[in-house]
Structure formats: C-alpha cells, structure tokens
PASEBA-1860 file (N, C-alpha, C; in nm, 3 decimals):
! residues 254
1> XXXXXXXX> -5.430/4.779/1.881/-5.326/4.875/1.920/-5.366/4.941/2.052 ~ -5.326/4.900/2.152/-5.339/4.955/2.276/-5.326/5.184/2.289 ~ -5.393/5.215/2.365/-5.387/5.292/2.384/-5.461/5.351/2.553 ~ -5.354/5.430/2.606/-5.387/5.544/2.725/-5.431/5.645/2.733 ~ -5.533/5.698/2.782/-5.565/5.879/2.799/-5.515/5.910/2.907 ~ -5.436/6.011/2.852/-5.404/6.093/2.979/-5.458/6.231/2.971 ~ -5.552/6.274/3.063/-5.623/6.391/3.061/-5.644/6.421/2.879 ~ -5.732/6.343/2.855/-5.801/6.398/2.743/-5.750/6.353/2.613
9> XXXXXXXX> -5.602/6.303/2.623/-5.473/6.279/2.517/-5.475/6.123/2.504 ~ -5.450/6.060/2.368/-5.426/5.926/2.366/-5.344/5.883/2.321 ~ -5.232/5.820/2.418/-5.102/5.779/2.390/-5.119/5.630/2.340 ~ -5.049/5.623/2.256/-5.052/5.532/2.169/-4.939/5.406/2.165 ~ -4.913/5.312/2.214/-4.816/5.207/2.258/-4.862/5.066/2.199 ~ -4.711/5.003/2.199/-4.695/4.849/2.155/-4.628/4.778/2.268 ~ -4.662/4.686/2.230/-4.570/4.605/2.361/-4.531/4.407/2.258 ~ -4.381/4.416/2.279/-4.303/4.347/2.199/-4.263/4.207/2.283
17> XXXXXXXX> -4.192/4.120/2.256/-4.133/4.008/2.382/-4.144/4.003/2.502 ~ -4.080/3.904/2.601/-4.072/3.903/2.695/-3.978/3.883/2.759 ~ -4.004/3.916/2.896/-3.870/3.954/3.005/-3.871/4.043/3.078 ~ -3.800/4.114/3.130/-3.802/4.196/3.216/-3.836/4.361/3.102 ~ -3.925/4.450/3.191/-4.008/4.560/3.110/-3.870/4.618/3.043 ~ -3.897/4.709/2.932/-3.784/4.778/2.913/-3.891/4.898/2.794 ~ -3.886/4.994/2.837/-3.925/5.143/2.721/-3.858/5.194/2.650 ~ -3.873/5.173/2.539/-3.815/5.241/2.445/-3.908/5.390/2.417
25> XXXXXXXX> -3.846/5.489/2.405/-3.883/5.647/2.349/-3.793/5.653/2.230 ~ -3.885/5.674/2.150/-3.794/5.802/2.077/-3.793/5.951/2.066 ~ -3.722/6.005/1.955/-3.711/6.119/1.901/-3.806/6.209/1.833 ~ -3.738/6.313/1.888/-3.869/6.433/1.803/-3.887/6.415/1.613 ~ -4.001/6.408/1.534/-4.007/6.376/1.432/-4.009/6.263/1.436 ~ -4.014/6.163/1.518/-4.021/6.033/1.477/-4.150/5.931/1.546 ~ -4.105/5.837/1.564/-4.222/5.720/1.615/-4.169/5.634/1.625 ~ -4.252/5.509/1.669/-4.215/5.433/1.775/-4.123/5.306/1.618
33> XXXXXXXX> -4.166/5.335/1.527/-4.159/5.222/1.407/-3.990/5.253/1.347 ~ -3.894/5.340/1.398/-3.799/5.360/1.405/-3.694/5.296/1.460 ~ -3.767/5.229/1.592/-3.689/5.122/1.657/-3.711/4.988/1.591 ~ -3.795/4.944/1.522/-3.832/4.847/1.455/-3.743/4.812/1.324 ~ -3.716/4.954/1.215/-3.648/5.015/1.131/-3.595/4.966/1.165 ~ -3.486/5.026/1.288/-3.309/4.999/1.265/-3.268/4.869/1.348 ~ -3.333/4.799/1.389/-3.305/4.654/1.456/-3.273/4.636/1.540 ~ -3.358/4.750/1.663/-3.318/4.747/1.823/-3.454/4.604/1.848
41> XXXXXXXX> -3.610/4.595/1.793/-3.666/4.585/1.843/-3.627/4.398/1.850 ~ -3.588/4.383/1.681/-3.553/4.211/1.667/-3.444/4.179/1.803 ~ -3.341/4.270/1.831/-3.227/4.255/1.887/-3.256/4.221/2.023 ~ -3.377/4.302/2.076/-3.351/4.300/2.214/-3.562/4.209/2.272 ~ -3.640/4.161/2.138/-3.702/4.128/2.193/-3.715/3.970/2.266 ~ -3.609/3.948/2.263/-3.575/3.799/2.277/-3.575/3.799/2.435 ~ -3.484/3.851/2.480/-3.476/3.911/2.645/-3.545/3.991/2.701 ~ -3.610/4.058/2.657/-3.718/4.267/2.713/-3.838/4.215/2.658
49> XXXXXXXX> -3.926/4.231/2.784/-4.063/4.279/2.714/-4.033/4.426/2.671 ~ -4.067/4.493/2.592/-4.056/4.627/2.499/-4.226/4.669/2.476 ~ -4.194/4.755/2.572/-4.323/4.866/2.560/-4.293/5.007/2.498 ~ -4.326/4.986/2.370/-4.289/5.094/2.284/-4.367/5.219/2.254 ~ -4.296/5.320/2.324/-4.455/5.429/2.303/-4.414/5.583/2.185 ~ -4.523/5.585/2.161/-4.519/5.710/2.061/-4.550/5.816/2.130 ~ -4.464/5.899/2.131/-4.472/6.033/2.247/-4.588/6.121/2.171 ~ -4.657/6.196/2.251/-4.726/6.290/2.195/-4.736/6.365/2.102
57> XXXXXXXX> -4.792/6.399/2.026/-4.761/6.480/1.850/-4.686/6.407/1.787 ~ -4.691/6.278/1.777/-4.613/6.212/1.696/-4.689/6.038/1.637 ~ -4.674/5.983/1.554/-4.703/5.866/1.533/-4.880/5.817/1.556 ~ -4.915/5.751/1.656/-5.060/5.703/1.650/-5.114/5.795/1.794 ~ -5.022/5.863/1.831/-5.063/5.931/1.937/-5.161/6.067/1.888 ~ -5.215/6.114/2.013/-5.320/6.203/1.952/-5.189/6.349/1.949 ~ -5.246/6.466/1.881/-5.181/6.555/1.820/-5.207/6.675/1.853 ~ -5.169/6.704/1.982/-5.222/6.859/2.016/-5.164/6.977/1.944
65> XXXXXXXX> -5.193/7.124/1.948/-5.080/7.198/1.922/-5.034/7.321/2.036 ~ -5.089/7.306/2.139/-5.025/7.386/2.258/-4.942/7.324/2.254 ~ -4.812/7.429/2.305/-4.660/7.385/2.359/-4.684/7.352/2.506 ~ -4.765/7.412/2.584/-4.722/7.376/2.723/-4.731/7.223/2.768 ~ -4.860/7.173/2.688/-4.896/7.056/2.687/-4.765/6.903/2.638 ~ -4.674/6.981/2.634/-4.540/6.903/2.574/-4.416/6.928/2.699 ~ -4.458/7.001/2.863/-4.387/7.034/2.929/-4.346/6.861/2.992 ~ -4.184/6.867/2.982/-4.154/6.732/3.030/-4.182/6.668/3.146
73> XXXXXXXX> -4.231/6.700/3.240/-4.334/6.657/3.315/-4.448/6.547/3.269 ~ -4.536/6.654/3.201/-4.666/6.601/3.124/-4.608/6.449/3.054 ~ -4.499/6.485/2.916/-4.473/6.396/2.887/-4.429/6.247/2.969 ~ -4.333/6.276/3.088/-4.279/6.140/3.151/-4.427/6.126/3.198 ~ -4.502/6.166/3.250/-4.622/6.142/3.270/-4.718/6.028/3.178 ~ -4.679/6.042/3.062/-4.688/5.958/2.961/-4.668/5.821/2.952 ~ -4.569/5.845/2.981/-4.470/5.714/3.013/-4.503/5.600/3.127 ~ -4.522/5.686/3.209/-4.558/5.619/3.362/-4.750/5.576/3.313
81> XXXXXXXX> -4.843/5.661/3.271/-4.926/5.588/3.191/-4.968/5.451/3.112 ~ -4.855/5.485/3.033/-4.821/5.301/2.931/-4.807/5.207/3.049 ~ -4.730/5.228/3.136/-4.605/5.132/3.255/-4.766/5.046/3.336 ~ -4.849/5.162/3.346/-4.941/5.176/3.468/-5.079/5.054/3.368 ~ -5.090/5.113/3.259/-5.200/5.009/3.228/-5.123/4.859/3.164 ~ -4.986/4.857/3.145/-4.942/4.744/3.165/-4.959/4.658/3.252 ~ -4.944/4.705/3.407/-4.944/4.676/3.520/-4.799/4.611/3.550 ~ -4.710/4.757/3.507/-4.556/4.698/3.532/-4.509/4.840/3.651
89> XXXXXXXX> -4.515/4.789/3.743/-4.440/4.886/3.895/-4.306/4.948/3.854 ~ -4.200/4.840/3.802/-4.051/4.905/3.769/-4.003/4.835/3.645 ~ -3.939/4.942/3.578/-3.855/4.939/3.427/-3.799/4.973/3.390 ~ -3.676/4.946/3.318/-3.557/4.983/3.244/-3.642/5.039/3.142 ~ -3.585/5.172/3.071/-3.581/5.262/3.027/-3.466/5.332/2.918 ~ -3.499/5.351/2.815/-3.450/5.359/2.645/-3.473/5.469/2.588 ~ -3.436/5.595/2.579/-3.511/5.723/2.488/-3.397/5.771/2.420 ~ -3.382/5.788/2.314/-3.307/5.851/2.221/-3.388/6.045/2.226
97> XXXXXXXX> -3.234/6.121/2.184/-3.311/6.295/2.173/-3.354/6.342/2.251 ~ -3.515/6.367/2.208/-3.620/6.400/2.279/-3.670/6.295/2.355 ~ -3.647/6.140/2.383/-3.679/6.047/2.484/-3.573/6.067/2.551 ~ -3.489/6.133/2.542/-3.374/6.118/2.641/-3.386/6.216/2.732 ~ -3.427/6.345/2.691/-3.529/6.406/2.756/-3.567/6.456/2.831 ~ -3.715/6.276/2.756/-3.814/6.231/2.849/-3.745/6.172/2.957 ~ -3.636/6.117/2.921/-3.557/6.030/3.024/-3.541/6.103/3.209 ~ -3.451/6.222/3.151/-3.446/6.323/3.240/-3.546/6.340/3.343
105> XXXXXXXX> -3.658/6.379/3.287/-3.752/6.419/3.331/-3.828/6.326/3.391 ~ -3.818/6.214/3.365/-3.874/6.083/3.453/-3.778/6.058/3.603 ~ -3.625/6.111/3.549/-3.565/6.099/3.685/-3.623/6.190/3.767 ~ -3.638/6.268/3.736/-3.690/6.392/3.800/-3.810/6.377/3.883 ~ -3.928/6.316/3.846/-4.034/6.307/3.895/-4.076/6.139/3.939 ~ -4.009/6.070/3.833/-4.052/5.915/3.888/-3.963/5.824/3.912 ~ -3.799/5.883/3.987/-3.736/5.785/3.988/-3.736/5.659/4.027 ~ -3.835/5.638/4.116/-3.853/5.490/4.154/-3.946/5.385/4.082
113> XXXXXXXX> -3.943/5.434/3.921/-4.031/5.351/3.850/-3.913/5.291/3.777 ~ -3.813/5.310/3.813/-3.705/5.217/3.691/-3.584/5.211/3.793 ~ -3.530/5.078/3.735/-3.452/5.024/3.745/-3.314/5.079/3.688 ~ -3.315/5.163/3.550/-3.251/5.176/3.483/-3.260/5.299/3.402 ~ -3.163/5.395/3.351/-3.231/5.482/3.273/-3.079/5.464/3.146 ~ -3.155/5.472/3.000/-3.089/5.473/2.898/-3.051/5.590/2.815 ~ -3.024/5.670/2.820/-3.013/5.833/2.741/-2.920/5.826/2.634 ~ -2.955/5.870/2.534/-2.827/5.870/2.387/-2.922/5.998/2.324
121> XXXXXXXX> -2.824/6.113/2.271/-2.816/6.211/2.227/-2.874/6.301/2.304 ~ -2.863/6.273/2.435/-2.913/6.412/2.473/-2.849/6.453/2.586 ~ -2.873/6.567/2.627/-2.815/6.647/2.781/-2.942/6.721/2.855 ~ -2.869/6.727/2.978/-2.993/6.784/3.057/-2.994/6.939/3.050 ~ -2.888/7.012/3.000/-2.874/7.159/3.008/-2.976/7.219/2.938 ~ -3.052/7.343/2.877/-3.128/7.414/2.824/-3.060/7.394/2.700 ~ -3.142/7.370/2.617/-3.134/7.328/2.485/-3.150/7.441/2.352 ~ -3.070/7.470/2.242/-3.077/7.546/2.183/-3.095/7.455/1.998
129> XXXXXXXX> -3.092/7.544/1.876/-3.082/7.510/1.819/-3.195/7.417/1.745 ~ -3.288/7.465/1.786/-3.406/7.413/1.704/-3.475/7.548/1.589 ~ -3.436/7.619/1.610/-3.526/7.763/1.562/-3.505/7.690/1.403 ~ -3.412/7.685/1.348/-3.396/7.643/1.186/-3.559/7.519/1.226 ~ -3.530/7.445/1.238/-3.634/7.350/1.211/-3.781/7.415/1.217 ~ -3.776/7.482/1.356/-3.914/7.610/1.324/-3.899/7.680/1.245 ~ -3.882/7.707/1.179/-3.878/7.810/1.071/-3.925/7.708/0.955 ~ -3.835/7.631/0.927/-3.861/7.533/0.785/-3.989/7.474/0.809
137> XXXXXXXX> -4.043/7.385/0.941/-4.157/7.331/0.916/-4.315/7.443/0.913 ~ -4.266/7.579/0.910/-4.382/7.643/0.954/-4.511/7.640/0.832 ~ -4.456/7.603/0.674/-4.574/7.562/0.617/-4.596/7.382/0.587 ~ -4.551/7.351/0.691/-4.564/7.168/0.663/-4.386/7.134/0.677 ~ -4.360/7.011/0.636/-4.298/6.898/0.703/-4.168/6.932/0.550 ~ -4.217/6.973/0.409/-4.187/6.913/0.294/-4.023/7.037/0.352 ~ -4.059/7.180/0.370/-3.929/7.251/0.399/-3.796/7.184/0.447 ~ -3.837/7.149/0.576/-3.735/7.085/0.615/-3.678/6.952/0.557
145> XXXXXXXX> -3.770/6.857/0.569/-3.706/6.780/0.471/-3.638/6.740/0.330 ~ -3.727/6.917/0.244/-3.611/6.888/0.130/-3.471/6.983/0.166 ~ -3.458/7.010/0.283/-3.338/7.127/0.303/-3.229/6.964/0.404 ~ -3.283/6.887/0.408/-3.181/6.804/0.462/-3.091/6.727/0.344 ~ -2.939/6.773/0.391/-2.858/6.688/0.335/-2.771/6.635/0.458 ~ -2.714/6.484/0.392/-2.786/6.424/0.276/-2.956/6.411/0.274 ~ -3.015/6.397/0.214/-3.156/6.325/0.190/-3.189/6.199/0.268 ~ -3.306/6.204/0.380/-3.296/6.053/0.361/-3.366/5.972/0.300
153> XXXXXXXX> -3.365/5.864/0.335/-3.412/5.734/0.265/-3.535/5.717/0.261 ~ -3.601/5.649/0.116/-3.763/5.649/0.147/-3.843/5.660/0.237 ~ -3.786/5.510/0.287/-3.918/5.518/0.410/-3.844/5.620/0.513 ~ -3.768/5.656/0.516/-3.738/5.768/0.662/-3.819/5.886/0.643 ~ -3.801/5.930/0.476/-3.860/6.067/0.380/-4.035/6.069/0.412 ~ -4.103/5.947/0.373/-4.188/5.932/0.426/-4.305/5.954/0.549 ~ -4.186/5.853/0.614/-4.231/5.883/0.775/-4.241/6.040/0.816 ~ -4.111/6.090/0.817/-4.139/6.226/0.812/-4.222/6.339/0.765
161> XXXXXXXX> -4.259/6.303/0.627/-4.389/6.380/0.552/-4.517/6.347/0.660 ~ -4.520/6.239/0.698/-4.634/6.213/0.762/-4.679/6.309/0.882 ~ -4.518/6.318/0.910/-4.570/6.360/1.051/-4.697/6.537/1.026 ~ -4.763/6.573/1.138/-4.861/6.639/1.108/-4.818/6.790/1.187 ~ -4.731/6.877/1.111/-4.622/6.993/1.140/-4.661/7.065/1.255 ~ -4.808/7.081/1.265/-4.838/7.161/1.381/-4.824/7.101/1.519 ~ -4.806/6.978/1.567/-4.782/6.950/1.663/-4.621/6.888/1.659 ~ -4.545/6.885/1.561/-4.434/6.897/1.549/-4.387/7.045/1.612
169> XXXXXXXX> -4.425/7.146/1.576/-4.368/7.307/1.607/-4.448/7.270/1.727 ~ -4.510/7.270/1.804/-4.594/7.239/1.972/-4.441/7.166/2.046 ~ -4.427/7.033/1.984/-4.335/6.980/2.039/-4.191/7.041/2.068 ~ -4.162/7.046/1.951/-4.010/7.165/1.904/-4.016/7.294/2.017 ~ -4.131/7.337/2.049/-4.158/7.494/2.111/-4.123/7.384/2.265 ~ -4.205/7.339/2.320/-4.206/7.217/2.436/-4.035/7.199/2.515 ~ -3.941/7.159/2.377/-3.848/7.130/2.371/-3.782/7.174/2.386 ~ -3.794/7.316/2.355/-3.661/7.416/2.338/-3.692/7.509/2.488
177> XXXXXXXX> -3.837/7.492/2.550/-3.802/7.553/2.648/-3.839/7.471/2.758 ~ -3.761/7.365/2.760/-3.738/7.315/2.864/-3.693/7.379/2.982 ~ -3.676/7.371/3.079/-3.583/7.442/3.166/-3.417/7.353/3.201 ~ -3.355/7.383/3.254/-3.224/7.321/3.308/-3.236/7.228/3.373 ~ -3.250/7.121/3.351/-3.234/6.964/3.461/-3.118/6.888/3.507 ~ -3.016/7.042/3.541/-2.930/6.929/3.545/-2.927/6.880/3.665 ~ -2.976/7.013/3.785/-3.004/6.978/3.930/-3.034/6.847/3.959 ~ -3.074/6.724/3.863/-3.116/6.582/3.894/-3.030/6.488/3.882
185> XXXXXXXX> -2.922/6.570/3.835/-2.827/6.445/3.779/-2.779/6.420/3.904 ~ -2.719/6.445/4.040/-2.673/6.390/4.121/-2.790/6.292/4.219 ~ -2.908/6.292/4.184/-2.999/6.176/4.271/-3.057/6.104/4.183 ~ -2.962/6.093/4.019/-2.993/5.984/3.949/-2.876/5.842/3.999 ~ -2.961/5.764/4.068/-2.892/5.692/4.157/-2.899/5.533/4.105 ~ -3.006/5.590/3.988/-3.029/5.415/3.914/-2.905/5.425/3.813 ~ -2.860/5.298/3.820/-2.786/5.265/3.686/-2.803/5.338/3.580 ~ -2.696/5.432/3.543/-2.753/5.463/3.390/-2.670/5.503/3.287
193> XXXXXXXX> -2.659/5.459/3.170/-2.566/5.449/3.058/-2.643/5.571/2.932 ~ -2.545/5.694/2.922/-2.542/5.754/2.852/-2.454/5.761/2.736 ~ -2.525/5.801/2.624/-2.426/5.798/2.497/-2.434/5.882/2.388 ~ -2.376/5.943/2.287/-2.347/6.015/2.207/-2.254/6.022/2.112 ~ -2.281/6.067/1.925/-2.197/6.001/1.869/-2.118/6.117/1.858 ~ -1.995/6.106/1.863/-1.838/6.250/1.856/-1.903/6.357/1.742 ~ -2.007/6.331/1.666/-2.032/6.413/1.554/-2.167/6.498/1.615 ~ -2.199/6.467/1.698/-2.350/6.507/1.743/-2.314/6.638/1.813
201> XXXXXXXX> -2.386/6.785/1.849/-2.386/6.869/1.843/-2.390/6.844/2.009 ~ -2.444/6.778/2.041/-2.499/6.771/2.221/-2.440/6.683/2.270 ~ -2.312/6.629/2.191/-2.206/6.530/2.292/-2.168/6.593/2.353 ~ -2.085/6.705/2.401/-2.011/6.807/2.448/-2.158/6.825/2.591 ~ -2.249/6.824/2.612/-2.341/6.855/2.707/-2.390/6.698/2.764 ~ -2.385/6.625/2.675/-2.388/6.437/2.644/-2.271/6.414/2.755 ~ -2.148/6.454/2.714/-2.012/6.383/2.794/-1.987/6.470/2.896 ~ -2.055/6.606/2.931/-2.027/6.667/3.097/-2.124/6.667/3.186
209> XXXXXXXX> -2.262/6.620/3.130/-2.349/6.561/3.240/-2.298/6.466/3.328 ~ -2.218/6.341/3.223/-2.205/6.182/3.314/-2.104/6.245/3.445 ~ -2.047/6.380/3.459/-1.959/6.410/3.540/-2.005/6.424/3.667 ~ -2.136/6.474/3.654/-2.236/6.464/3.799/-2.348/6.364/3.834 ~ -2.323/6.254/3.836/-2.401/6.164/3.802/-2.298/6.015/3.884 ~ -2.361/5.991/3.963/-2.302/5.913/4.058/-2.283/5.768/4.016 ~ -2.379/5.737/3.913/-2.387/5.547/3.861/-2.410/5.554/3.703 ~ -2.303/5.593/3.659/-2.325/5.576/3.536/-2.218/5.553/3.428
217> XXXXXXXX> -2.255/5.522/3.326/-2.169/5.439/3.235/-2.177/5.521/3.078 ~ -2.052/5.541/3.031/-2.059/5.669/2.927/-1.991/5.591/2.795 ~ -2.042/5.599/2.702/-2.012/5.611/2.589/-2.013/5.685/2.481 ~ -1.943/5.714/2.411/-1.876/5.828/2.281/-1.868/5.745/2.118 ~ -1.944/5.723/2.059/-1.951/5.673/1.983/-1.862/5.743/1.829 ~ -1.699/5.704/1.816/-1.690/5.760/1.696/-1.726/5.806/1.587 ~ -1.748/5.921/1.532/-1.801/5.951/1.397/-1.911/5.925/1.340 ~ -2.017/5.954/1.472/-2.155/5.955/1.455/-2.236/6.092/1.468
225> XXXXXXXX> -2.264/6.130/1.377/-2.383/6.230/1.416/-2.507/6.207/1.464 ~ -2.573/6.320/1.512/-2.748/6.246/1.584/-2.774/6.181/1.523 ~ -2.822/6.194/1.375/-2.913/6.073/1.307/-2.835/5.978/1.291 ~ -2.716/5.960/1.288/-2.669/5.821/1.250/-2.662/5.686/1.426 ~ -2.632/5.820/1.532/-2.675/5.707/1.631/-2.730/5.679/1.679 ~ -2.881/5.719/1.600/-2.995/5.627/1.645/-2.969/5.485/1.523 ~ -2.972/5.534/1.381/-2.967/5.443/1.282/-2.828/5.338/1.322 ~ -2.775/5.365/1.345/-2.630/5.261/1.332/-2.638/5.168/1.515
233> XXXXXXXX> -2.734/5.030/1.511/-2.792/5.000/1.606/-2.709/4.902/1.590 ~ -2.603/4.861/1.465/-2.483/4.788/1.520/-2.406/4.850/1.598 ~ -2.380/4.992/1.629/-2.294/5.053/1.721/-2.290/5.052/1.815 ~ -2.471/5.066/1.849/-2.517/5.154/1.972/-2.601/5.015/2.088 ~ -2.619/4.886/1.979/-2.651/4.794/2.036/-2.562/4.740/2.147 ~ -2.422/4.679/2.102/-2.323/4.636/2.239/-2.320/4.734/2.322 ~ -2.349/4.847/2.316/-2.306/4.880/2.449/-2.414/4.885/2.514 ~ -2.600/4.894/2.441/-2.678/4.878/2.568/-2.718/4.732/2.595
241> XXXXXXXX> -2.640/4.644/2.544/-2.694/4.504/2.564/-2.617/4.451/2.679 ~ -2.508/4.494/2.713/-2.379/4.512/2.808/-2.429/4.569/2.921 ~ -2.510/4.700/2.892/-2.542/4.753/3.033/-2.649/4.670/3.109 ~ -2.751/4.667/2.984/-2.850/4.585/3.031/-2.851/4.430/3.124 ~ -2.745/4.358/3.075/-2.721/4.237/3.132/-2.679/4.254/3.220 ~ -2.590/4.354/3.299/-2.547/4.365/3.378/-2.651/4.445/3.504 ~ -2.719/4.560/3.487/-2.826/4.591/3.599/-2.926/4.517/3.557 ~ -3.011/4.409/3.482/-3.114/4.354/3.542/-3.081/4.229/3.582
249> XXXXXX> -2.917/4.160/3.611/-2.942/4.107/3.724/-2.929/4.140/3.868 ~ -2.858/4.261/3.874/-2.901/4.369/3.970/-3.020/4.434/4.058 ~ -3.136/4.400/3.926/-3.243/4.446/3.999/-3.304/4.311/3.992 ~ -3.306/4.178/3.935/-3.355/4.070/4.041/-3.289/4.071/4.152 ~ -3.176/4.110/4.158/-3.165/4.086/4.308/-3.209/4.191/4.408 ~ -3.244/4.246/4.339/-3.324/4.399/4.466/-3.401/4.273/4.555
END
C-alpha cells in the first residue's frame, strides 16, 4: 500500500488501471473503498489509471486532530503529493463533498496540474451546517450514526464506526471554516463538470457557482440527496464518462 509524507503526515493511496491519470477524492467520513463500493472504480478502470487517495483523518491515512492542519491548501497539497510520487505532471480530477472541496482548492493553488476538474456535491461559498454532526460525534462515531435515518447499510454502518471521531471533528472544524473560494471560479479555465443531486442541500450553491465559471458543464441530478449521489454511480457515471471522453482527447491534443 503505497504511501506519502507530507510534513510529518502519511497519506495513504492506491493506484487502479491504466490510461490517462485520473483522482478520485472522496468525502468527509469516508475513504477511498467507497469508490470501489459503488462501481466507479470497475467502471472507469478500464480507461483511467485511478490514483485513489484517502484524505487526511480518514481511512489508512495518518489521523491528526488539529483543525488547521485540514486547511484546504494543506489538503490539495495532498493531492499534488500522491500525483508527485507517481511521477504524473497532469490529471483529471474526481472529488465528491469534501473532495470537491479539495477540488476547489487545487484550482486555487495548482491549476496547472490537471487537465480537468470533477466536483459533485459541493460549492465554493462558506459552508454551513455541520455543527449537528459536531455535536453527535463528540463522544465517538456510534451518535451520529444511530441518529441517521434511514440507517445505512452494513458495510457503510461499519465503515463509519471505524472511522476514528477525533480527527473526524479536526476535519468537520477544517471544513466548516473554510473561507469563500468563490474568487477562483472565474480562472477555473480547465474543463470542468459539476454536479448535484435536486435533493442535496448545496445544489442551490452547486448550480450558482457553474454561473461564474467560464468551461464548464453542469448537471442536476433528479431526486438525489448527498448520500445517494455519491451511491447511485448508475446516475452519476454517464455523465462523467461523457465529460471525460470528451476533454482527454482534448488534452492529448495539448
């Protein structure tokens, strides 16, 4: 299992098929075995090499519990890490949530490492609406998850218990005070396909970003809430398999 230090931290990554690079991020509470779960990784390793990374406080990555250490900076920093001991210069780019983000925040600081940027459930505005989740995880993981309805599914229930709460609340704290990014959306100049399902709380910030944003491609996914459009990868698949085919023959031809 490959792994990066970045100042002191060990990010923790897979790397799947081949083809042209492509990163997948995920979501806060989750890990990289999520994309595997819902059948992005079978789907798209045929065409993408897939360098799959587990963001910080999460999965095989190491587990701090300072918040600052979760400033999106640090994190795309992360990212560009995995890319770097790959020895991959430029890559299409995948983050769901909190990788979406990360997404942001990579425009921000590394736009010329991708070709492409992928964002679903998230917006660049200052983010609210995490405090319930701080609150529930503050003696462990079990609060919140038995306060979710519906319930999920074993292995999702699981995964989640696992996670290790104190760098969950690090992350969550990280998260919520992000600052405003939206100032980037007009010199996001790479290709980039944003999406969100009509049920999700951050479509409404999801569908008025793509308004300043010079190259990009928007989708609204009916009657999806956050968790369902990461899970429902029959939905969410055509439309990034569509984008995809279309800018990386774009960027062979750079």
């Amino acid at each position: 299992m490959p792994y990066k230090d970045t100042e002191g931290v060990r990010i923790h990554y897979q790397v799947a098929g081949d083809g042209p690079s492509l990163v997948l991020q995920h979501g806060l509470t989750s890990n990289m075995s999520r994309w595997l779960a819902h059948g992005y990784v079978d789907a798209l390793k045929g065409d993408y090499r897939l360098i799959m990374i587990d963001a910080r406080g999460h999965g095989d990555s190491d587990k701090p519990y300072d918040p600052d250490v979760y400033d999106r900076k640090i994190m795309a920093s992360d990212v560009i890490a995995a890319l770097d001991a790959e020895g991959v210069d430029k890559s299409h780019y995948m983050g769901y949530s909190m990788g979406g983000s990360i997404g942001f925040g990579l425009a921000e600081s590394y736009p010329e490492r991708f070709h492409s940027l992928i964002i679903g459930g998230m917006h660049p505005y200052p983010l609210s609406g995490l405090d319930a989740l701080l609150e529930l995880i503050e003696g462990g993981m079990e609060g919140w998850v038995n306060a979710m309805d519906p319930q999920p599914d074993a292995e999702r229930k699981q995964q989640l218990l696992a996670n290790d709460h104190r760098s969950i609340k690090a992350a969550s704290l990280g998260l919520s005070n992000r600052p405003d990014l939206s100032h980037v959306l007009p010199a996001m100049t790479m290709p980039c396909l944003v999406y969100a399902g009509d049920a999700d709380d951050l479509h409404v910030g999801a569908e008025k970003c793509v308004e300043d944003m010079p190259n990009v491609t928007w989708a609204s996914l009916p009657g999806l809430d956050h968790g369902q459009a990461m899970e429902r990868s029959d939905l969410v698949l055509p439309h990034v398999t569509e984008f995809l085919s279309t800018v990386v023959q774009g960027a062979a031809a750079d």
